[in-house]
N, C-alpha and C positions, 0 to 999 in steps of 0.2 A: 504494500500500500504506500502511496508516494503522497506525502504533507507538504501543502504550501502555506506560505506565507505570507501575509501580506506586508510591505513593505512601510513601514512605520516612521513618520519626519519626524527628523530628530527636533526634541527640545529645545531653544536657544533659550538660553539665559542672559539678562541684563544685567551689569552694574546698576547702582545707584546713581551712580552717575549718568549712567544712559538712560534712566527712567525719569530724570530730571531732565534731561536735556529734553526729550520726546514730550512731556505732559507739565513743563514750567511750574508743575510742582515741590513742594517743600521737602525736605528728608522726613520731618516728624510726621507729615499728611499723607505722603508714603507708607511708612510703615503703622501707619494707624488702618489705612486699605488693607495692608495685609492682615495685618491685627482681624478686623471685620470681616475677612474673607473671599473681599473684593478683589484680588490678585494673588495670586500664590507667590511663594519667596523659599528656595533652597539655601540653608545654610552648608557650607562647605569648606572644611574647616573655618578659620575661624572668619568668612567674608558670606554674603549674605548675597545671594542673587535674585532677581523677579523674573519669570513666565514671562516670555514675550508676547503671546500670544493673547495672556489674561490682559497684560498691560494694554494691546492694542487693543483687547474687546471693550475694555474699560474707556478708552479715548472714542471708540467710536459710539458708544451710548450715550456718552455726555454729549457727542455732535449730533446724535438724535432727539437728545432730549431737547437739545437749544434748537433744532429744526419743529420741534411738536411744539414746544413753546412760543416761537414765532409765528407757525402759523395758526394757531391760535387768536391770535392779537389780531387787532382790523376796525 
């Protein structure tokens, strides 16, 4: 019997720094996201990385919400 697999994208992991630079947010606002479960965050040894992918899903709800919100308005 012959098993396939399906082929799985790898994880990227952020700095802090690069979570900041991408979403002009604070370190403490950051890690209070992850805190709430808003973004996931790998520690490794002792440095701290974020999900890029939660990060961007996170940037793109807030440009949804500010799209629902404006059109809203009139």
């Amino acid at each position: 019997m012959t098993t396939t697999t399906t082929p799985v994208a790898p994880t990227r992991l952020l700095t802090l720094d690069e979570v900041r630079a991408r979403t002009g947010m604070g370190r403490t606002f950051l890690y209070a996201l992850a805190q709430a479960g808003a973004i996931r965050r790998a520690r490794i040894g002792r440095s701290v990385r974020f999900v890029e992918a939660d990060v961007e899903a996170w940037v793109q709800a807030r440009i949804a919400e500010g799209q629902h919100t404006a059109a809203g308005r009139g």
